[in-house]
C-alpha positions as CSV (number, residue, x, y, z in Angstrom):
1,X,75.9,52.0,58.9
2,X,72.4,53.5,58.9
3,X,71.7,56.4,57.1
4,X,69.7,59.8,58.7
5,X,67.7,59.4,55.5
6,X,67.3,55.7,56.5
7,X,66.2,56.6,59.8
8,X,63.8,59.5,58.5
9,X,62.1,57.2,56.3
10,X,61.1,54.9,58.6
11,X,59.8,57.2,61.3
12,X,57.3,58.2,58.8
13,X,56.2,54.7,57.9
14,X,56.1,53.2,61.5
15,X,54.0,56.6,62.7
16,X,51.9,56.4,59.2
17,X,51.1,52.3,60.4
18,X,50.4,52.6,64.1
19,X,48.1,55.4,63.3
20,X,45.7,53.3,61.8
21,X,42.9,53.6,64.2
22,X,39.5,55.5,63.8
23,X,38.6,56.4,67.6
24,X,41.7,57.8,69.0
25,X,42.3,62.0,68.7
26,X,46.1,61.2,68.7
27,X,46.1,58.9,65.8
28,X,43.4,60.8,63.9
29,X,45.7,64.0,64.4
30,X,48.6,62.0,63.0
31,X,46.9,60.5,60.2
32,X,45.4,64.4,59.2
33,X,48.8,65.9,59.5
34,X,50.4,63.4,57.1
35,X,47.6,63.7,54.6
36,X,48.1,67.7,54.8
37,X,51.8,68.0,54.7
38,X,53.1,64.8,52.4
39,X,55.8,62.5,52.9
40,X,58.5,64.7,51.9
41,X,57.3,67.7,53.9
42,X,57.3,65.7,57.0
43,X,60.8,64.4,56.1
44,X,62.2,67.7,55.4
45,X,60.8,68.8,59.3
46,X,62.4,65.5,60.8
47,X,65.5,67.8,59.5
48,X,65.2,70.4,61.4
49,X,67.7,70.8,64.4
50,X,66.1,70.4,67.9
51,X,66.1,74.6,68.5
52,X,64.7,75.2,65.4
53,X,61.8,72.6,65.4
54,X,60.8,73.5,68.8
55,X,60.9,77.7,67.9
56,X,58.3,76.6,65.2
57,X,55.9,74.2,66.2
58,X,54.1,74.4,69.2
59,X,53.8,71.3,71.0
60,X,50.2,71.3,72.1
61,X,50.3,69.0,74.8
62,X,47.2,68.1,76.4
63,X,46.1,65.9,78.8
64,X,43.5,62.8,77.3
65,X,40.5,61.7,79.2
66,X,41.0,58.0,79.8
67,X,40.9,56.2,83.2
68,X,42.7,53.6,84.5
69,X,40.3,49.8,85.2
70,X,39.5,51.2,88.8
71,X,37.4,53.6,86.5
72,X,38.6,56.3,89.6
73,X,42.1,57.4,88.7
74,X,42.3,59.3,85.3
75,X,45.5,57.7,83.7
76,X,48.5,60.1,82.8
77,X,48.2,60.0,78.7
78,X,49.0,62.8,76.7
79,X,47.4,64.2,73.2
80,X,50.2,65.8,71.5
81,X,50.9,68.0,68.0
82,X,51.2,65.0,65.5
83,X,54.8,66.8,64.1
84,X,55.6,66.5,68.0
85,X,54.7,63.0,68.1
86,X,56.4,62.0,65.0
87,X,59.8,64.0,65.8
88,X,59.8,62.6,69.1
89,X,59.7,58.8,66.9
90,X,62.4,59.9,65.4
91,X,64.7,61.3,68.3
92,X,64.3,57.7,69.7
93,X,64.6,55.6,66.4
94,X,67.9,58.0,66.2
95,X,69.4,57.0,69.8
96,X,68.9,53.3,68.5
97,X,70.7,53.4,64.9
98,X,72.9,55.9,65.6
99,X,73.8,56.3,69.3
100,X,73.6,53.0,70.3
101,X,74.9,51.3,66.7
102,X,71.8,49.2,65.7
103,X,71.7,47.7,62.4
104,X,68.4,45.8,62.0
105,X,65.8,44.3,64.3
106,X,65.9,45.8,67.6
107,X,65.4,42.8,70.6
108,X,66.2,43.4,74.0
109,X,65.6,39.5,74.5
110,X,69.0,37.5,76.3
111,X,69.5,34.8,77.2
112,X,67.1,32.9,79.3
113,X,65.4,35.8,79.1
114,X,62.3,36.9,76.0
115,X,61.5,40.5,76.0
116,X,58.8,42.4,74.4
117,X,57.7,45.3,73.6
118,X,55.0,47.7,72.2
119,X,55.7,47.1,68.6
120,X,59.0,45.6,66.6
121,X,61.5,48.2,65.3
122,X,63.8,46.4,62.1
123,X,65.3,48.9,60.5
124,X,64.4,46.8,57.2
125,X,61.2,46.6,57.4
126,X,59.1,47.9,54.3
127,X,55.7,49.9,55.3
128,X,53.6,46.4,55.2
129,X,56.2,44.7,57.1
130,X,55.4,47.6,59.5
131,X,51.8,46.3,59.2
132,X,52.2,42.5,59.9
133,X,54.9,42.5,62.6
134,X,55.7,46.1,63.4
135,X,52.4,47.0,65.8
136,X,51.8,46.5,69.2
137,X,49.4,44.2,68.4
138,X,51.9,41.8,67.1
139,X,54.4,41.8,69.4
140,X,52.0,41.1,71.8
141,X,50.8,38.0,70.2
142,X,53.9,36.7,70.0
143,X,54.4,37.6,73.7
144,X,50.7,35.2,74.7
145,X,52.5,32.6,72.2
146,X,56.0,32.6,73.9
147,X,53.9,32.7,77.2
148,X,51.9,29.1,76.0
149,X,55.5,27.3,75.7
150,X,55.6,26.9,79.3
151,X,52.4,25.1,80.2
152,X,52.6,22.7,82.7
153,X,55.1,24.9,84.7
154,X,54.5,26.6,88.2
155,X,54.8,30.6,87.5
156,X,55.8,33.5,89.2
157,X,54.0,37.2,87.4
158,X,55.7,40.3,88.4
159,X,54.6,44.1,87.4
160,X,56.3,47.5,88.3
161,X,54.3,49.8,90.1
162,X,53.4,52.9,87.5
163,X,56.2,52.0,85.3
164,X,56.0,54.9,83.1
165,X,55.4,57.4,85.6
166,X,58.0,56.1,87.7
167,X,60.8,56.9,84.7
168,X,61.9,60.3,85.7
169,X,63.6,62.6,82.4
170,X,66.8,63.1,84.4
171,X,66.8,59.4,85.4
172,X,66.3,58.3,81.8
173,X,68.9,61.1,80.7
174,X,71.5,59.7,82.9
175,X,71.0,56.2,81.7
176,X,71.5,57.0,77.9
177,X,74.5,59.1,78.8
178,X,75.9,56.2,81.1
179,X,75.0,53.7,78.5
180,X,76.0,56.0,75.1
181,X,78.3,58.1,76.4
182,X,78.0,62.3,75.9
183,X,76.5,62.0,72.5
184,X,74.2,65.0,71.1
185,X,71.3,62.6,70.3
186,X,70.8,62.6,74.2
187,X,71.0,66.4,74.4
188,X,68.6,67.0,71.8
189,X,66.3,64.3,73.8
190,X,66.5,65.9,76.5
191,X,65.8,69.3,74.9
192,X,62.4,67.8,73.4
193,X,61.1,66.2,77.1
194,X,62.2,69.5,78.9
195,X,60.2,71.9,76.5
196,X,57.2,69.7,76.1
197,X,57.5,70.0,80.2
198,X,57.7,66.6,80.1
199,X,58.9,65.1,83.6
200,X,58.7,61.1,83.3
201,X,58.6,59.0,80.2
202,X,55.7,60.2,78.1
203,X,52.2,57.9,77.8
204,X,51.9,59.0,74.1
205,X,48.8,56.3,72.3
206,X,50.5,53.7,71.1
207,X,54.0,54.9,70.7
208,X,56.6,52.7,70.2
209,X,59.2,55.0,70.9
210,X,58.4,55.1,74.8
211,X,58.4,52.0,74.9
212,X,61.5,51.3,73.4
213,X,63.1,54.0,75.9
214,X,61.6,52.1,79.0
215,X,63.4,48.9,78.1
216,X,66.4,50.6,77.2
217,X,66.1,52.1,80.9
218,X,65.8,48.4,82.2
219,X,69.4,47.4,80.9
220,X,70.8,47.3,84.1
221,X,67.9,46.1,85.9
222,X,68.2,43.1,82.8
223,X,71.9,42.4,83.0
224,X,71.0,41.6,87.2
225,X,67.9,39.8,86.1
226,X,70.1,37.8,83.8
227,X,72.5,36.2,86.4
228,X,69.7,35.3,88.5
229,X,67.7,33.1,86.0
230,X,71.1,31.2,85.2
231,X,72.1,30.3,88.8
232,X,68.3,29.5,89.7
233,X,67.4,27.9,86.1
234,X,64.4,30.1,85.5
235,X,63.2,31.6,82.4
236,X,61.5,35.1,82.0
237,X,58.9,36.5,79.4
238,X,57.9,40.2,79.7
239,X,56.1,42.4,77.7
240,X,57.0,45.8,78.9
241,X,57.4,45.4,82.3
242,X,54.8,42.8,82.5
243,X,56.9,39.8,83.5
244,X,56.3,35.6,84.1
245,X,59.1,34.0,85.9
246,X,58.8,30.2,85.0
247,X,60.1,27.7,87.1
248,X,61.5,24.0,86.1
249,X,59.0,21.7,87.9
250,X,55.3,22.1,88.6
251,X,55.5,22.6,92.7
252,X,55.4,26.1,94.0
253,X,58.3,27.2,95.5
254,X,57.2,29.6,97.9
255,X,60.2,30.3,100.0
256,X,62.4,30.2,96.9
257,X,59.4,32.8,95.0
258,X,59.7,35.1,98.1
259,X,63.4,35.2,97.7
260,X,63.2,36.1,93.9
261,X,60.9,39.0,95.0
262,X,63.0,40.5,97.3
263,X,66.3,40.3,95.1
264,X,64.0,41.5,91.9
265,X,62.5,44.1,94.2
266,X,66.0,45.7,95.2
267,X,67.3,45.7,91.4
268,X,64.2,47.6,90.8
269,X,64.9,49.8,94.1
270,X,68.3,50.6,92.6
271,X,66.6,52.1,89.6
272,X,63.9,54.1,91.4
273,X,61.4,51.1,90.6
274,X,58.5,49.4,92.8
275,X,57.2,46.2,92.7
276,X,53.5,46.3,92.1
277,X,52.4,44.2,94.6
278,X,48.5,43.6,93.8
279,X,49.7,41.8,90.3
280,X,52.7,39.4,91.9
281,X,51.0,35.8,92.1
282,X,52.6,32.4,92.2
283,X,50.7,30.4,89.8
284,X,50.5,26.6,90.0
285,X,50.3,25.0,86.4
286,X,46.5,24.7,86.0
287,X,46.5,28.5,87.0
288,X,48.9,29.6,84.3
289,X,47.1,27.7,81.9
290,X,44.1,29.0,83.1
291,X,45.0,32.4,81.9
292,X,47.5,31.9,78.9
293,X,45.7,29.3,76.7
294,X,44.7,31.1,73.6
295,X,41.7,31.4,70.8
296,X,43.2,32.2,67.8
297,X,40.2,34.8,66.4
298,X,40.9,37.7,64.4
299,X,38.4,40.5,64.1
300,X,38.4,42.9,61.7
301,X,38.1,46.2,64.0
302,X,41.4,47.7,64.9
303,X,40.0,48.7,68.6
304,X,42.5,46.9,71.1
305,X,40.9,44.5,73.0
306,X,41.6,40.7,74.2
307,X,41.0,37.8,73.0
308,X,42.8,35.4,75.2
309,X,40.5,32.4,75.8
310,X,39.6,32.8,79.1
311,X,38.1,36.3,78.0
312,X,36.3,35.0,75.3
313,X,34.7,32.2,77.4
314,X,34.0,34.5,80.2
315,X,32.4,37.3,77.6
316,X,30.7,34.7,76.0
317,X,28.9,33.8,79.3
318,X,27.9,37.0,80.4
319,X,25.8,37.6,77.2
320,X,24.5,33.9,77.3
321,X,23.4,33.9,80.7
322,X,21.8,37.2,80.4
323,X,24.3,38.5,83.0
324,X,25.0,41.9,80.6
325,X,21.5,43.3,81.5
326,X,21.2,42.0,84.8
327,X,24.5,44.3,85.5
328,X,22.6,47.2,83.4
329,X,19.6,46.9,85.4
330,X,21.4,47.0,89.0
331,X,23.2,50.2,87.7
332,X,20.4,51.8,87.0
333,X,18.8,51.4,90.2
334,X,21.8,52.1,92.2
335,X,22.4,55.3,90.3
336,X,18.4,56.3,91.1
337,X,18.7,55.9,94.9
338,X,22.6,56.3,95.7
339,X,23.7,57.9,92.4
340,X,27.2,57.2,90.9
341,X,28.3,55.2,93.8
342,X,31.9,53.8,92.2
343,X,32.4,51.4,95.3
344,X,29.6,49.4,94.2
345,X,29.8,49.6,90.9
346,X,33.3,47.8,91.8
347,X,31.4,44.9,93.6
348,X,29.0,44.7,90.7
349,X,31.3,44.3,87.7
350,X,33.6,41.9,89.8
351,X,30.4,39.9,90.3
352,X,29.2,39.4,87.5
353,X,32.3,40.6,84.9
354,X,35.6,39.5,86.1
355,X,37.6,36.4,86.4
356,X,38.9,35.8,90.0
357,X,38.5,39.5,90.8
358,X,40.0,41.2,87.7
359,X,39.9,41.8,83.9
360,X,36.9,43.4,84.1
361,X,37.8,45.9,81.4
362,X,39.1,43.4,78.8
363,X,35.8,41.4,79.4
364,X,33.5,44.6,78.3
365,X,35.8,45.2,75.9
366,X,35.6,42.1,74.2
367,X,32.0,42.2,74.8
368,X,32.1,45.3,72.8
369,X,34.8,45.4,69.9
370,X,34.2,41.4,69.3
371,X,29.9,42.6,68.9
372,X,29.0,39.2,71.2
373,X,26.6,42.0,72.3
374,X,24.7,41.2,68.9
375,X,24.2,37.4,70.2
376,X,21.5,38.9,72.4
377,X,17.7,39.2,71.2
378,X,16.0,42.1,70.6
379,X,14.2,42.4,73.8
380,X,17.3,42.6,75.6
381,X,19.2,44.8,73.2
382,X,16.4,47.2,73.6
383,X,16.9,47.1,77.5
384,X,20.5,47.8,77.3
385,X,18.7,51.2,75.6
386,X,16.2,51.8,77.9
387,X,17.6,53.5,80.9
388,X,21.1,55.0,79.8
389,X,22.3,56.2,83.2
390,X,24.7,53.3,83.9
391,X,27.1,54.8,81.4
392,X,28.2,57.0,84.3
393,X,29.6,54.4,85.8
394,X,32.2,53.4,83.1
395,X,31.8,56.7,80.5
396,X,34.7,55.1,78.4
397,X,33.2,51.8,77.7
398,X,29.6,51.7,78.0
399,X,29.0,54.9,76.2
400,X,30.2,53.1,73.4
401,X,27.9,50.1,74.1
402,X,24.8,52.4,74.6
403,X,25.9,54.1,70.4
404,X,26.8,51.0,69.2
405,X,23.6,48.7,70.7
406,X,21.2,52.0,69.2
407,X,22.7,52.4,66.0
408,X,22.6,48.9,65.5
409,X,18.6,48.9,66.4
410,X,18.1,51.5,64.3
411,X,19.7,50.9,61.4
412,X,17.6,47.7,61.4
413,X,14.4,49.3,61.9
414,X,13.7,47.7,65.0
415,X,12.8,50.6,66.9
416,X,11.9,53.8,65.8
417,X,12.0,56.4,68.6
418,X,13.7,58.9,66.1
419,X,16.7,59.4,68.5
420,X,14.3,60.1,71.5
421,X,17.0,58.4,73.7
422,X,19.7,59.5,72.5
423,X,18.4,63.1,73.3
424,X,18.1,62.1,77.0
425,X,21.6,62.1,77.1
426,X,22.3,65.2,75.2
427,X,20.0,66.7,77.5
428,X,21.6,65.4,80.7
429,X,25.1,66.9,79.5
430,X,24.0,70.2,78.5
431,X,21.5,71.0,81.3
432,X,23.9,69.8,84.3
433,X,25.5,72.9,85.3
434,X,28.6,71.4,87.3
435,X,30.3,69.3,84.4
436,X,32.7,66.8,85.6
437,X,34.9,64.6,84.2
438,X,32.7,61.9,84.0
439,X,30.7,63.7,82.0
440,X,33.1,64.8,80.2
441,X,34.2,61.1,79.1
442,X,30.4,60.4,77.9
443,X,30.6,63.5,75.9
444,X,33.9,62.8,74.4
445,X,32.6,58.8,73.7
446,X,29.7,60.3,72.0
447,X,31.7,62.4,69.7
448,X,34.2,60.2,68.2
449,X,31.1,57.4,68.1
450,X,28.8,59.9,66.2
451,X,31.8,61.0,64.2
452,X,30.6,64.8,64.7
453,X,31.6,67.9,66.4
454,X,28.5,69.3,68.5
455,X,29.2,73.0,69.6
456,X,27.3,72.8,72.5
457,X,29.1,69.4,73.3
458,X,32.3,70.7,73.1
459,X,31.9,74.1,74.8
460,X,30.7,71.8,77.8
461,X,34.1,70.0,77.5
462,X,35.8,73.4,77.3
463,X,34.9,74.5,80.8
464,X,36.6,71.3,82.2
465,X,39.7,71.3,79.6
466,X,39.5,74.2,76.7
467,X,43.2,73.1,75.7
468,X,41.6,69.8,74.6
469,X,38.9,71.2,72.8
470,X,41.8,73.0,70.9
471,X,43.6,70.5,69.9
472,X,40.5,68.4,68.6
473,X,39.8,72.2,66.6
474,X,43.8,72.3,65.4
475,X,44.6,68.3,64.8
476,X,41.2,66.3,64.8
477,X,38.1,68.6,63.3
């Protein structure tokens, strides 16, 4: 039997290791909150009974700025009061060990079937166990690794439509309660989502509670899945609700792929789930090779990003061939005569970035948080410099680009413009009078990169959201 205690203490360790990361509000605000109040504090709050946390902690829930890789549709994360966000751990680590009966690691695998998700939950674990096998980061390498067992089969990949999103409270509520029966743990759940006006499963950074909630909403979506991989000997690997049906042979089986669809798309029907059509492809072998095959390189910088092989080789080129500032370049001069035209900016970064029309994002990513950017020679670094208008385009990631590729050449002494440029975009932000949120994604980039808190800068970002601004003022500053 696990202990409340049990289940206390490792809430705090599992939000103390996933908080590790030195660009992201939420986990800044976590990480300030558990230096200010202690261990035992926080444990002592995790006491509290749902009513009385909730009368005295406000929950501060604010909407981030991050987009999704279309770069037009702002994704639905929340930033939330780091006692919030560990409570909520909590309520969900509770449901496990006590409402459902857990004991140690928590696998929703079955079967014919390996599941995954954001993190590793084992009651056992010690705060560097946490570390080495607990993060999302881990679990998902063991996902590409369980993914590289089956080359030299033909694949089918299936994703749900806005999963998240689509996971409705009272949906999720019903579940628990069909699943664990009228137990308080699912009222005082429930109490938390309804007062944080919370009305689908919340996009907290890197929380491994919702994601544990989403697979437990998928049982009976699994049981059905289940059945169906016995009688048509498949296997299936998912990470979240990212999922790889593997066939037997090498052939693809398109009438017998089609039929798979339409049963797995009416399971998902039944639980108020799509199919998201764009990401279903049948994959001969060569094709799922082409995109599982691994390089094993570790970096040391905790930003996310990928490093499957067929990033890294693609990344790779793009510096090598001088791509990068070719990109930069066409940017620029689209922003001069059409401005931020995001249609082409689309047909740009698939021509020259992705890998048979996506990944865009992980490639700039890993062009970024991997530094292949460095591999470039000074002339071209300084280029990448010169004109700094193609941030607009993609505010999240090349504004980082633009801080990292000038701190870089100025901490080497290779140019010495005393922050000239920098200013141009400083001056850009302040002196546009209709401040969008665009702009307000540069301005929030340059923050965290310059690790400061410009008053100007941040009464800018007040007049698009002044309940982010205070919670970077309560939680961040």
């Amino acid at each position: 039997m696990v202990s409340e205690q049990q289940i206390k203490e490792l809430t705090y360790s599992y939000v103390l290791a996933i908080s590790d990361q030195k660009y992201n509000p939420q986990m800044i605000a976590n990480m300030n909150l558990f230096k200010k109040l202690g261990k035992d504090k926080i444990i002592e709050i995790l006491s509290f009974p749902i009513e009385k946390f909730c009368n005295k902690y406000d929950p501060h829930k604010v909407r981030d700025f991050v987009y999704k890789n279309d770069y037009f549709t702002p994704r639905n994360i929340f930033l939330i009061n780091p006692i919030y966000y560990t409570y909520y751990t909590y309520l969900v680590f509770k449901i496990i060990y006590e409402g459902l009966g857990k004991k140690g690691e928590i696998n929703f695998s079955d079967g014919n079937m390996k599941v995954f998700y954001s993190g590793l939950l084992d009651i056992r674990f010690s705060q560097s166990d946490i570390i080495k096998r607990g993060k999302y980061k881990n679990s998902y390498k063991l996902f590409q690794k369980e993914r590289e067992k089956y080359l030299g089969k033909s694949v089918l990949t299936v994703d749900v439509q806005d999963f998240f999103n689509s996971i409705s409270i009272s949906n999720l509520t019903i579940k628990l309660k069909n699943i664990m029966g009228q137990k308080k743990i699912v009222e005082d759940l429930d109490y938390f989502f309804k007062y944080c006006e919370l009305e689908s499963l919340p996009q907290f950074h890197s929380s491994i509670a919702s994601s544990i909630l989403s697979q437990i909403y998928l049982t009976n979506f699994d049981a059905k899945v289940k059945d169906l991989l016995v009688r048509e000997k498949l296997h299936l690997i998912r990470y979240v609700d990212d999922m790889y049906i593997i066939h037997d042979d090498k052939h693809i089986d398109r009438k017998k792929n089609n039929s798979i669809l339409n049963e797995l798309s009416y399971y998902l029907w039944k639980d108020k789930l799509v199919l998201n059509t764009s990401k279903t492809k049948m994959l001969s072998p060569d094709e799922y090779k082409h995109i599982t095959e691994l390089k094993d390189i570790k970096y040391e910088d905790p930003i996310k990003f990928s490093s499957e092989r067929l990033i890294e080789d693609k990344a790779l080129d793009v510096i090598k061939s001088g791509t990068l500032n070719i990109l930069i370049d066409e940017l620029c001069e689209i922003e001069k005569n059409d401005g931020i035209d995001l249609e082409k900016y689309k047909l740009l970064s698939n021509k020259y970035l992705s890998i048979e029309n996506d990944n865009v994002s992980k490639v700039i990513k890993n062009i970024i948080y991997s530094k292949k950017w460095m591999d470039l020679d000074v002339k071209n670094l300084k280029k990448i410099i010169f004109n700094w208008k193609y941030i607009l385009f993609n505010p999240s990631e090349f504004t980082v680009l633009y801080i990292l590729v000038y701190k870089y050449l100025e901490e080497n002494k290779l140019i010495t413009d005393e922050g000239s440029k920098i200013k141009q975009i400083l001056n850009y932000l302040f002196k546009n009078d209709v401040f969008t949120l665009r702009d307000t994604l540069v301005a929030v980039s340059y923050l965290f990169q310059k690790k400061m808190m410009n008053p100007d800068l941040l009464k800018k970002i007040s007049l698009v959201n002044p309940n982010y601004i205070k919670y970077l003022e309560t939680f961040v500053k």
